[in-house]
Backbone as CSV, one residue per row, in Angstrom:
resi,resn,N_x,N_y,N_z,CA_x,CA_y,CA_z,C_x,C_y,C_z
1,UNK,-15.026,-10.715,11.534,-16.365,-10.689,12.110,-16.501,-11.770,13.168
2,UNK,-15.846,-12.919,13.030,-16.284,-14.010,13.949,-15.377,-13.413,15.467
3,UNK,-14.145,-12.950,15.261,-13.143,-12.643,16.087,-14.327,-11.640,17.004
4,UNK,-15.234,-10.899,16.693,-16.152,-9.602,17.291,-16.510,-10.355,17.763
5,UNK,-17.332,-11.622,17.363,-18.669,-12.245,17.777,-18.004,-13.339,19.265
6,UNK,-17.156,-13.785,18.982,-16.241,-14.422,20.202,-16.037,-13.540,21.194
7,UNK,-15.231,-12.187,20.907,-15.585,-11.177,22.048,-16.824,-10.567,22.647
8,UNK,-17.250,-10.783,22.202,-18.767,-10.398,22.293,-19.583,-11.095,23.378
9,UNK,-18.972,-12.715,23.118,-19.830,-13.338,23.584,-19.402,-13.343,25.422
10,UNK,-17.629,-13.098,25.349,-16.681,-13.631,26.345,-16.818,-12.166,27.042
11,UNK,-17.055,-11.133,26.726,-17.458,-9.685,27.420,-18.866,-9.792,28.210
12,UNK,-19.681,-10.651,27.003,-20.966,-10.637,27.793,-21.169,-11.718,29.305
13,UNK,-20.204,-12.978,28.618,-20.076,-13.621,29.987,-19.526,-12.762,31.105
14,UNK,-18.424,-11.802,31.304,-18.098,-11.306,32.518,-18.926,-10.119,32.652
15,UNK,-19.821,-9.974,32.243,-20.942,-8.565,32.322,-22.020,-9.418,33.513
16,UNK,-22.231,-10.467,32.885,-22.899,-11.474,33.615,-22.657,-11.587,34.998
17,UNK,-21.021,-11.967,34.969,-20.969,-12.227,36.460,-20.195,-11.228,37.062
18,UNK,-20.612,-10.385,36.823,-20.166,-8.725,37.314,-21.602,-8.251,38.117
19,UNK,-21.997,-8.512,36.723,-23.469,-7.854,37.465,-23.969,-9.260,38.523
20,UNK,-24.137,-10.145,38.527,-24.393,-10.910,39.938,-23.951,-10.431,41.395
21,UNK,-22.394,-9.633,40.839,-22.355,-9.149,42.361,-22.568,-7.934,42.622
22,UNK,-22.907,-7.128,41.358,-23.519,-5.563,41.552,-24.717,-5.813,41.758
23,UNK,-25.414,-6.547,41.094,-26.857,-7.037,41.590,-27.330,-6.600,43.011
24,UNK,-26.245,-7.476,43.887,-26.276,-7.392,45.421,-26.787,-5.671,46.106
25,UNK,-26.120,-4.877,45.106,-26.399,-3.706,45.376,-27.364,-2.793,45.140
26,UNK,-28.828,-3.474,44.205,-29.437,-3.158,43.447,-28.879,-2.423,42.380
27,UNK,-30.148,-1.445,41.710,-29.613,-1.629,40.467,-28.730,-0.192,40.017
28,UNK,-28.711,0.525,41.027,-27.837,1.975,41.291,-26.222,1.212,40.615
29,UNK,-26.022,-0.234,41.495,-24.382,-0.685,41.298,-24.570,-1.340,39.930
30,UNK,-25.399,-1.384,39.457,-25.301,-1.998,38.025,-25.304,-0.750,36.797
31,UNK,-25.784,0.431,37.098,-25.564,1.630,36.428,-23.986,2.129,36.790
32,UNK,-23.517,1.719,37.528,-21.933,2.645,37.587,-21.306,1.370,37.346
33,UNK,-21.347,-0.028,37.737,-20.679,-0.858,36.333,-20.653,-0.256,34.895
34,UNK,-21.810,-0.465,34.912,-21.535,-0.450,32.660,-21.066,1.042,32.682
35,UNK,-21.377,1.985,33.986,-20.988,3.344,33.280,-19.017,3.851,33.173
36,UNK,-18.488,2.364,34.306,-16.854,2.641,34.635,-16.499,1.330,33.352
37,UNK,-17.262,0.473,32.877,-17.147,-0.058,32.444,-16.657,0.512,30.491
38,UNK,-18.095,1.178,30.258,-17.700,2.243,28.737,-16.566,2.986,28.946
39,UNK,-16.566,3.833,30.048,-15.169,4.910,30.170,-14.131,4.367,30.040
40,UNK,-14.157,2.911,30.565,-12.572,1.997,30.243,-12.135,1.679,28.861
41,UNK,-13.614,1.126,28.144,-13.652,0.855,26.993,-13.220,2.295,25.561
42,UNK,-13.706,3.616,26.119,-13.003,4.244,25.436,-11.343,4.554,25.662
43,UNK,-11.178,4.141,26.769,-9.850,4.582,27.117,-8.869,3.899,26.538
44,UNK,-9.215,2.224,26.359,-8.786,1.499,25.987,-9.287,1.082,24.167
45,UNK,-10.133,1.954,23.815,-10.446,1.239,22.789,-11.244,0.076,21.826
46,UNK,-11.926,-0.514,23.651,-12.475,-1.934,23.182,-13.768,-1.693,23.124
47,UNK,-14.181,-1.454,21.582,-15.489,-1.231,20.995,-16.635,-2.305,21.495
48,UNK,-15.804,-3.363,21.412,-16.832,-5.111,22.111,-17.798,-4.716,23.322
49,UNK,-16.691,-4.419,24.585,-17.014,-4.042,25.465,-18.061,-2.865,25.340
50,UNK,-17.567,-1.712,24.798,-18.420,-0.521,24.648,-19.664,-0.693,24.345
51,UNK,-19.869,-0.927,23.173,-21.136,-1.870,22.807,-21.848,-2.140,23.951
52,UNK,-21.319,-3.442,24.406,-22.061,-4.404,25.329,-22.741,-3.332,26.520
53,UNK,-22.047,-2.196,26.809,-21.882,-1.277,28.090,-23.443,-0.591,27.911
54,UNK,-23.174,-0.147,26.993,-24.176,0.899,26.098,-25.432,0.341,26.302
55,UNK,-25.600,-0.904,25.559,-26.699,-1.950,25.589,-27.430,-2.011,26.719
56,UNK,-26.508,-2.091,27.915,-27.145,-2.205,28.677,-27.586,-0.994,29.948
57,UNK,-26.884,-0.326,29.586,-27.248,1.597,30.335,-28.556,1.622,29.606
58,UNK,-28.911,2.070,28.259,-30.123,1.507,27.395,-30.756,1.766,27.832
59,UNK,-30.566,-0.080,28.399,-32.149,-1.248,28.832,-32.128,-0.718,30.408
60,UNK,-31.335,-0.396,30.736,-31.756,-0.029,32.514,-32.011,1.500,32.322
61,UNK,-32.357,2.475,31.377,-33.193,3.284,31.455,-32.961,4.393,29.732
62,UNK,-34.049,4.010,29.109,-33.862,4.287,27.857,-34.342,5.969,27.948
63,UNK,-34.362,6.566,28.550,-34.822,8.149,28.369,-33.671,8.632,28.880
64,UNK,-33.038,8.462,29.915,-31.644,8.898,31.027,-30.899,8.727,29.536
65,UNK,-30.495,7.625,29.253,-29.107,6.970,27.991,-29.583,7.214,26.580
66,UNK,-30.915,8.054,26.205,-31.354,7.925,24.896,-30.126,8.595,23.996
67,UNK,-29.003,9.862,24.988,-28.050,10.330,23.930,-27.045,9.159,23.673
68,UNK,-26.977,8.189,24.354,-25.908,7.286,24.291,-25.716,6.364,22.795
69,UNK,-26.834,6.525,22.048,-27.167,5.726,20.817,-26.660,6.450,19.894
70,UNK,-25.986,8.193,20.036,-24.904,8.244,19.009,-23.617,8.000,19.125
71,UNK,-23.531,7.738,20.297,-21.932,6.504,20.417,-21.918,5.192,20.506
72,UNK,-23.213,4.765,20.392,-23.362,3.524,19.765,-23.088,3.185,18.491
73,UNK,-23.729,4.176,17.688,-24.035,4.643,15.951,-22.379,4.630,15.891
74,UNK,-21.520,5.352,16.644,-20.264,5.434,16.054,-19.236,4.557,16.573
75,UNK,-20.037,3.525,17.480,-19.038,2.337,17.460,-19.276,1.125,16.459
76,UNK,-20.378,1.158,16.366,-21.231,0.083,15.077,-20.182,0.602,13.802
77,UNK,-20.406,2.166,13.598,-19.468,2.213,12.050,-18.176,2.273,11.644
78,UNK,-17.311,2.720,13.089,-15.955,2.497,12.790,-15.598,1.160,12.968
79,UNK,-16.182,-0.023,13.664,-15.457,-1.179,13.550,-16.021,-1.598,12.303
80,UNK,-17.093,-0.819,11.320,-17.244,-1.458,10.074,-18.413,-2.563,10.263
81,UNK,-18.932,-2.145,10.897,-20.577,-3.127,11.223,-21.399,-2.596,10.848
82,UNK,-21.384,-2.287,9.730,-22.388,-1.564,8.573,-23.857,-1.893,8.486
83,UNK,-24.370,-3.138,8.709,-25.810,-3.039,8.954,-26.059,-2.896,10.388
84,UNK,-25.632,-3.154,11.261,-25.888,-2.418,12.630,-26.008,-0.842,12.771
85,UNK,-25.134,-0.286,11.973,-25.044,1.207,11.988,-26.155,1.825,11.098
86,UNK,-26.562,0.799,10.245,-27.828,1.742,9.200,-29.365,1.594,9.549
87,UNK,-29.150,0.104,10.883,-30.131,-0.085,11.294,-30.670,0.964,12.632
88,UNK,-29.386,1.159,13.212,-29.558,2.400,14.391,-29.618,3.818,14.012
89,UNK,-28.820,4.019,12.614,-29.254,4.991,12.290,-30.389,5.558,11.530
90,UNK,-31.265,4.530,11.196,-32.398,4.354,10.419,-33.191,5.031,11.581
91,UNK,-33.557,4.365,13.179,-34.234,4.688,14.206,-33.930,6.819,14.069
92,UNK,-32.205,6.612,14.604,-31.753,8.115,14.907,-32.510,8.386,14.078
93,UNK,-32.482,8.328,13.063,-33.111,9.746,12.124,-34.435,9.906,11.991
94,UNK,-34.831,9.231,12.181,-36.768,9.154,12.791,-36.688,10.478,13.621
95,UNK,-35.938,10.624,14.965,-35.960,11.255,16.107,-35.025,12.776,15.562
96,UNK,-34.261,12.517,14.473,-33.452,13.910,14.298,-33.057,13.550,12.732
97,UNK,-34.199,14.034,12.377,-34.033,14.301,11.021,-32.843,15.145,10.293
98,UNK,-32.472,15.868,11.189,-31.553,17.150,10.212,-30.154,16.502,10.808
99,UNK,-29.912,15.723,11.738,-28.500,15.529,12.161,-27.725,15.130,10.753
100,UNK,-26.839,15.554,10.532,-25.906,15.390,9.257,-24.775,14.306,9.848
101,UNK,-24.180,14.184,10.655,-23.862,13.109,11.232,-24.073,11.865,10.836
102,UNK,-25.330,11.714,11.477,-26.028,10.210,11.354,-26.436,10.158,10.174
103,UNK,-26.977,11.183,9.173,-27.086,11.469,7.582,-26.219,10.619,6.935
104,UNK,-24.636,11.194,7.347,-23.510,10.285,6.619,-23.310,9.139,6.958
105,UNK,-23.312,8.482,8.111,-23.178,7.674,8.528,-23.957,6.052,7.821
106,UNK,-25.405,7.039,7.986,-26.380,5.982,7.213,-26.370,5.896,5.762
107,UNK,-25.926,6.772,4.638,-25.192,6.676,3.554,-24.237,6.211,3.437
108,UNK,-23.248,6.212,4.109,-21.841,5.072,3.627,-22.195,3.901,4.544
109,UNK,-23.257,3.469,5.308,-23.208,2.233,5.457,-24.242,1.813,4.278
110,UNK,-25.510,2.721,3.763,-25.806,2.159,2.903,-24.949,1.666,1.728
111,UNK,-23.990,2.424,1.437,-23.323,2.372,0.579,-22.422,1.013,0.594
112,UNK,-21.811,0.827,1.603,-20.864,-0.391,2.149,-21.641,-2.010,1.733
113,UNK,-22.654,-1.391,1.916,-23.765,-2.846,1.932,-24.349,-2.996,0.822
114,UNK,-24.028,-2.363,-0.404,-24.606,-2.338,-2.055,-25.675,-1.460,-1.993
115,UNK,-26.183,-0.804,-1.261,-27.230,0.072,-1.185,-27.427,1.367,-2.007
116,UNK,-26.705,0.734,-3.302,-26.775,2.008,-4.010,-27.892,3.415,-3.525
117,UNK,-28.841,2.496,-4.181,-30.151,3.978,-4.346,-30.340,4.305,-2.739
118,UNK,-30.093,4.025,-2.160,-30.435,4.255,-0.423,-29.578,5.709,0.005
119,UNK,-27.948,5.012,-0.872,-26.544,5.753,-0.539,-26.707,6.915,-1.117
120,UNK,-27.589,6.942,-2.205,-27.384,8.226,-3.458,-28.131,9.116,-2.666
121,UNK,-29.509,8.564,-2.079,-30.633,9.523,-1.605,-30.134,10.317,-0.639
122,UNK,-29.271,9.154,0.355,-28.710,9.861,1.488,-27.839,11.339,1.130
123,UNK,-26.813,10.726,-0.017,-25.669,11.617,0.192,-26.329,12.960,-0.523
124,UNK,-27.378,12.472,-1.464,-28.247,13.983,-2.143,-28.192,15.168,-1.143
125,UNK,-29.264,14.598,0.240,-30.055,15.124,0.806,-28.478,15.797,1.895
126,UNK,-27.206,14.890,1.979,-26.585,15.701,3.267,-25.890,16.959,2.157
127,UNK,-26.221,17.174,0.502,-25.669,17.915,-0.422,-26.626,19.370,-0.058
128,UNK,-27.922,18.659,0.493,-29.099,19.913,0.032,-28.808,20.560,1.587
129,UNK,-28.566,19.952,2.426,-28.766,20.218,3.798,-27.078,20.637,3.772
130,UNK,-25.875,21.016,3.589,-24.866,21.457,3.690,-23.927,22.299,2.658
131,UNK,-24.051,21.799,1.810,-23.675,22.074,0.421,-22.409,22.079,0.551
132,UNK,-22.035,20.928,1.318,-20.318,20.641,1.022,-20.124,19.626,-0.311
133,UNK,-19.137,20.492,-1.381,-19.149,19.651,-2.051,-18.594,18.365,-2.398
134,UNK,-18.289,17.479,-1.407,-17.368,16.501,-0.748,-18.967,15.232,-0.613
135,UNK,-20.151,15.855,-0.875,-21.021,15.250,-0.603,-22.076,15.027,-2.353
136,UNK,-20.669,15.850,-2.698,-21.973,16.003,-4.394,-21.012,14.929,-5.151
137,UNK,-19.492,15.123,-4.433,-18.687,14.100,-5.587,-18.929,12.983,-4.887
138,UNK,-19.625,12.674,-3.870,-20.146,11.178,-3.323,-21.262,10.727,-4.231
139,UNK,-22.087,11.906,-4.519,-23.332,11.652,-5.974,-22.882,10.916,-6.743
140,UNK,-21.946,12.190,-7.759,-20.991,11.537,-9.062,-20.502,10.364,-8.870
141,UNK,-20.023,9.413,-7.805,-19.027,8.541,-7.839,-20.381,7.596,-7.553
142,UNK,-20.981,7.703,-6.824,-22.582,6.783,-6.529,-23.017,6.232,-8.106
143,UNK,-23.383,7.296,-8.709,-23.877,7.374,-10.319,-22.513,6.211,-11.020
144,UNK,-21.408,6.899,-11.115,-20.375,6.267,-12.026,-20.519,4.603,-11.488
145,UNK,-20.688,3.947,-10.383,-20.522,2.838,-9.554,-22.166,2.254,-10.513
146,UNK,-23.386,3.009,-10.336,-24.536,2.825,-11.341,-24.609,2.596,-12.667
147,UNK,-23.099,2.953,-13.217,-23.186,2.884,-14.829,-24.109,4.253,-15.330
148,UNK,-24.335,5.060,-14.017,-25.375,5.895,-14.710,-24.678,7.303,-15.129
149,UNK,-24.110,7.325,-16.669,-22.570,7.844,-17.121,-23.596,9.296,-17.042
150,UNK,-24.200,9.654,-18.073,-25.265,10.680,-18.124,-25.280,11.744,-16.786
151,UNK,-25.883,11.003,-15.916,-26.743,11.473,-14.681,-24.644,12.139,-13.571
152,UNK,-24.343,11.236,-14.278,-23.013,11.776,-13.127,-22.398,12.564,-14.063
153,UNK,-21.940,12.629,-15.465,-21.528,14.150,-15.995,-21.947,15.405,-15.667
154,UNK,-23.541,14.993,-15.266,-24.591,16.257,-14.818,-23.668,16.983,-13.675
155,UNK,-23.552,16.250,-12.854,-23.071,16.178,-11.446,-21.975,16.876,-11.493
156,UNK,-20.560,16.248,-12.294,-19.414,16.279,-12.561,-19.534,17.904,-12.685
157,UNK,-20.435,18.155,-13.885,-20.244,19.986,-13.977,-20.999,20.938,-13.294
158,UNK,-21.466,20.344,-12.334,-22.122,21.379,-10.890,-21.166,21.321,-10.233
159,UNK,-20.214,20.144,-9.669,-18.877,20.161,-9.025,-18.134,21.144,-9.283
160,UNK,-17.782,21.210,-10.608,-16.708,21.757,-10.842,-17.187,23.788,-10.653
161,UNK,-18.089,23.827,-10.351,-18.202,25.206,-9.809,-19.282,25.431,-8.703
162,UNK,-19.005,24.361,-7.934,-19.172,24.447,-6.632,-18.103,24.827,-5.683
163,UNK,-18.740,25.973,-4.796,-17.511,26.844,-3.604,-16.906,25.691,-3.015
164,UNK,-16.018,25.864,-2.629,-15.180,24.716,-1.709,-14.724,23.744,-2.119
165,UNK,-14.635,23.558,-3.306,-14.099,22.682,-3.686,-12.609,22.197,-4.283
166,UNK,-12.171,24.055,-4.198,-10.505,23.595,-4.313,-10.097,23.534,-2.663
167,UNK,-10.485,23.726,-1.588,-10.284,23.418,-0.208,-10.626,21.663,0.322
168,UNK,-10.991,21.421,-0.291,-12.021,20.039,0.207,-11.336,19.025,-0.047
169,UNK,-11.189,17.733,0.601,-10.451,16.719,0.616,-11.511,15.420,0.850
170,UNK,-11.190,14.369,0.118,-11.686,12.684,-0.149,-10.746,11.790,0.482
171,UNK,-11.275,10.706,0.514,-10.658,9.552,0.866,-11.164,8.636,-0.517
172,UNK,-9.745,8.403,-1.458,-9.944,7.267,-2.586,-8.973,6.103,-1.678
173,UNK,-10.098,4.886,-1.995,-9.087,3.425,-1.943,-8.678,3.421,-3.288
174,UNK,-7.710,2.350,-2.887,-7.028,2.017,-4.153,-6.319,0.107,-3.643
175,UNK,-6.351,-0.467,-4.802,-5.462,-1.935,-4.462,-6.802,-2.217,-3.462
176,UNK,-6.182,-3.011,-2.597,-6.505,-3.563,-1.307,-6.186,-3.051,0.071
177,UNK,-7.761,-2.681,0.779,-6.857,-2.032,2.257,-6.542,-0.458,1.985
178,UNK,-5.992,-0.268,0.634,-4.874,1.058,1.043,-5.858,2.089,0.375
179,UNK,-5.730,3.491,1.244,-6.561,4.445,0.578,-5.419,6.386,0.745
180,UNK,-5.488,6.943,0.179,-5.145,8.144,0.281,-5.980,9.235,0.472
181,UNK,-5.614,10.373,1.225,-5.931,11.805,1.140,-6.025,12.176,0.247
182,UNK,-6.789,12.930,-0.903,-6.932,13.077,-1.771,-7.403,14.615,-2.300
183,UNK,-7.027,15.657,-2.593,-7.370,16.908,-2.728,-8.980,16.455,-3.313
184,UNK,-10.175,17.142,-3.380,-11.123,17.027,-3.844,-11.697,17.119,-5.581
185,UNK,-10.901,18.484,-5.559,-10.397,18.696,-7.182,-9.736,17.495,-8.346
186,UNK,-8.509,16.961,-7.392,-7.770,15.728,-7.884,-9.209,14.385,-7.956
187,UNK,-9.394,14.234,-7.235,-10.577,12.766,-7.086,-12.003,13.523,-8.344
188,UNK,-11.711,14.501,-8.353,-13.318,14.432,-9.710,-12.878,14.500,-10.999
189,UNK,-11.435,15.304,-10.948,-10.741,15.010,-12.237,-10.591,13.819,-12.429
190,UNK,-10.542,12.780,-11.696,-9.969,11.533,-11.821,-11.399,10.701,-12.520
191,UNK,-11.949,10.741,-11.555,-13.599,10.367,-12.286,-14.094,10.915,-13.753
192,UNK,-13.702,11.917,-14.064,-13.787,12.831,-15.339,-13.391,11.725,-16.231
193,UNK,-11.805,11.520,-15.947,-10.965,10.655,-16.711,-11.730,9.417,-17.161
194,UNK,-12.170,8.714,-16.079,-12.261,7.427,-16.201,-13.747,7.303,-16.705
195,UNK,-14.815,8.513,-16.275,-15.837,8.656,-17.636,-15.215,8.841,-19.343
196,UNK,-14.747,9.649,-19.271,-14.157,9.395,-21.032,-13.320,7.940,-21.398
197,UNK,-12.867,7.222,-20.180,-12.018,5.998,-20.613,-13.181,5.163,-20.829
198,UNK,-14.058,5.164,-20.108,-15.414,3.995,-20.343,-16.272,4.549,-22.113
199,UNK,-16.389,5.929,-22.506,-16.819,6.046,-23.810,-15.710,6.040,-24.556
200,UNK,-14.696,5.529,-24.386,-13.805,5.641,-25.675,-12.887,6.944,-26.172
201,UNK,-13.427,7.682,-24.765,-12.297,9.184,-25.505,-11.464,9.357,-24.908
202,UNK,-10.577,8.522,-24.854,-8.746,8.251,-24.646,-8.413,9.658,-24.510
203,UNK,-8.080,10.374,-25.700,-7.807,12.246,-25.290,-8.113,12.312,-24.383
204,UNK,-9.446,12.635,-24.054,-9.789,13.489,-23.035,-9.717,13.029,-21.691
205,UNK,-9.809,11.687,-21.726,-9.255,10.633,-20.533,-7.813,11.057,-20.181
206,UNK,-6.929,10.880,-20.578,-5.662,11.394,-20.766,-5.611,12.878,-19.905
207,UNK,-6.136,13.837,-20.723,-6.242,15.311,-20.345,-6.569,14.996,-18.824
208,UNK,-7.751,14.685,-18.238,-8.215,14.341,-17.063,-7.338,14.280,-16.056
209,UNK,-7.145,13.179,-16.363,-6.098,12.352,-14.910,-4.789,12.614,-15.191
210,UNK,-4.070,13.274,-16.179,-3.252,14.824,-16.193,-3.441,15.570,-15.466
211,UNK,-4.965,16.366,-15.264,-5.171,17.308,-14.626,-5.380,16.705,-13.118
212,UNK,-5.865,15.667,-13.055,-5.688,15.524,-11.386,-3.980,15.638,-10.781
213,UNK,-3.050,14.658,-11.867,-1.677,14.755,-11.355,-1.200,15.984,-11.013
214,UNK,-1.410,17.213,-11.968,-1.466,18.387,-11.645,-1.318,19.157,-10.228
215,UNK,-2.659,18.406,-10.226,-2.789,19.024,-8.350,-2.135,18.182,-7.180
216,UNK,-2.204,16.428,-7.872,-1.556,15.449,-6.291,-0.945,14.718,-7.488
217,UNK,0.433,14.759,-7.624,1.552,14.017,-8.705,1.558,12.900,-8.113
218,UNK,1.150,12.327,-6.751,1.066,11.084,-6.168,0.019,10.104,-6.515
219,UNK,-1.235,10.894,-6.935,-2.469,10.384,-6.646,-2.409,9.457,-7.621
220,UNK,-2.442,7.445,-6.613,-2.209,6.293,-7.137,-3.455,6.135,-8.755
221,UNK,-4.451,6.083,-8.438,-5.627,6.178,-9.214,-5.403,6.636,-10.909
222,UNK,-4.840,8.296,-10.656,-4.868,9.044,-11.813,-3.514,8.539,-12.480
223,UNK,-2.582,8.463,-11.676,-1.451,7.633,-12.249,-1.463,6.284,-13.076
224,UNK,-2.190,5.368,-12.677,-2.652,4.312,-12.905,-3.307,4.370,-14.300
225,UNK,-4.307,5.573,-14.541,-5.033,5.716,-15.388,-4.229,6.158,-16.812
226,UNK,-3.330,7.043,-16.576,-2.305,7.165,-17.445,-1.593,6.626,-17.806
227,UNK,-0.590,5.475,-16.616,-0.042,4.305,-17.158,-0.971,3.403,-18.521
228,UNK,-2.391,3.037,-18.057,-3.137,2.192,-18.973,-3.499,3.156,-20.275
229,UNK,-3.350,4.002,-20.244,-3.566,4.612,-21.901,-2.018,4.836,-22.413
230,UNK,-1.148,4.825,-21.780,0.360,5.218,-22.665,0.473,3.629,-22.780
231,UNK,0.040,2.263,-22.226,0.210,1.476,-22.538,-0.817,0.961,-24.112
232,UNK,-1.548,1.678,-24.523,-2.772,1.151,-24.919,-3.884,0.571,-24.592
233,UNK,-4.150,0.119,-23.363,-4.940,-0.503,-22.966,-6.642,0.134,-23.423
């Protein structure tokens, strides 16, 4: 974060004296700065810059650039600037309620930021508005993260005969940093598991994350889960 905030600051200084000499040109040469300026920044990657670009197309005319604030929204969340992104997407969705996009977006940053009940509401509503079920096992796993064992079994068995769901694919972390592709089927079996490991029913825990290996013999998680019951744990 500090490494952003240093670029940030050292982008904004040469924005500064960029624009002093686009200035000269009024403010036509200060709109095709920041506008050759973003195009570089995607080309190259440098979100800092992008940002900064954006910011200021914006402020030199917020009705012309108002679409520009969903590539703002998606530079805020891939560098992982999670309250920037829930705060812009809080606005977006004022203005476009149904975008599913910014829906998710503002759920896993709620989510990123402990926002449980924020994350749950979100991911409900992109469940009611799509009915991918990639958005119901975001419920279940919301709930299980709640302790709320009950309310996510509920869940668990609407999943499991919800359409699309032997097609559908997750992203589980695991360790530190590292996360896998994950068949969709495999990641709720896995949760299945690790609900019966939290009440005590080893069997059926077992059975579970069996049945996820089933489908991904890789999947670190369900493996893991089996190691700790053939160990006793």
């Amino acid at each position: 974060m500090r490494t952003i905030v240093i670029l940030a600051l050292a982008v904004s200084a040469l924005m500064v004296s960029c624009q002093k000499e686009a200035g000269k040109g009024g403010e036509n040469n200060l709109e095709t700065l920041h506008k050759t300026v973003y195009a570089n920044s995607k080309k190259y990657k440098d979100i800092t810059a992008g940002a900064v670009s954006i910011q200021y197309l914006i402020a030199l005319d917020s009705v012309k650039y108002a679409s520009y604030k969903d590539s703002l929204l998606s530079l805020y969340f891939n560098a992982g600037a999670y309250d920037m992104s829930a705060l812009l997407a809080n606005d977006l969705i004022k203005v476009h309620p149904k975008d599913t996009s910014v829906m998710r977006m503002l759920a896993v940053s709620n989510e990123a930021m402990g926002l449980f009940d924020e994350a749950l509401k979100g991911q409900r509503a992109l469940f009611e508005a799509t009915k991918k079920p990639e958005h119901l096992y975001q419920v279940m796993t919301l709930l299980y993260k709640q302790e709320k064992d009950k309310e996510a079994r509920e869940v668990l068995e609407q999943l499991k005969t919800t359409p699309g769901i032997k097609e559908a694919t997750t992203v589980v972390n695991y360790r530190q940093g590292e996360s896998q592709i994950v068949p969709l089927e495999a990641a709720m079996y896995n949760v299945a598991g690790a609900l019966d490991y939290q009440e005590g029913k080893r069997k059926e825990a077992l059975a579970n994350f069996k049945k996820a290996l089933e489908i991904m013999p890789e999947f670190y998680q369900a493996q893991m889960g089996v190691q700790a019951l053939s160990q006793g744990q």
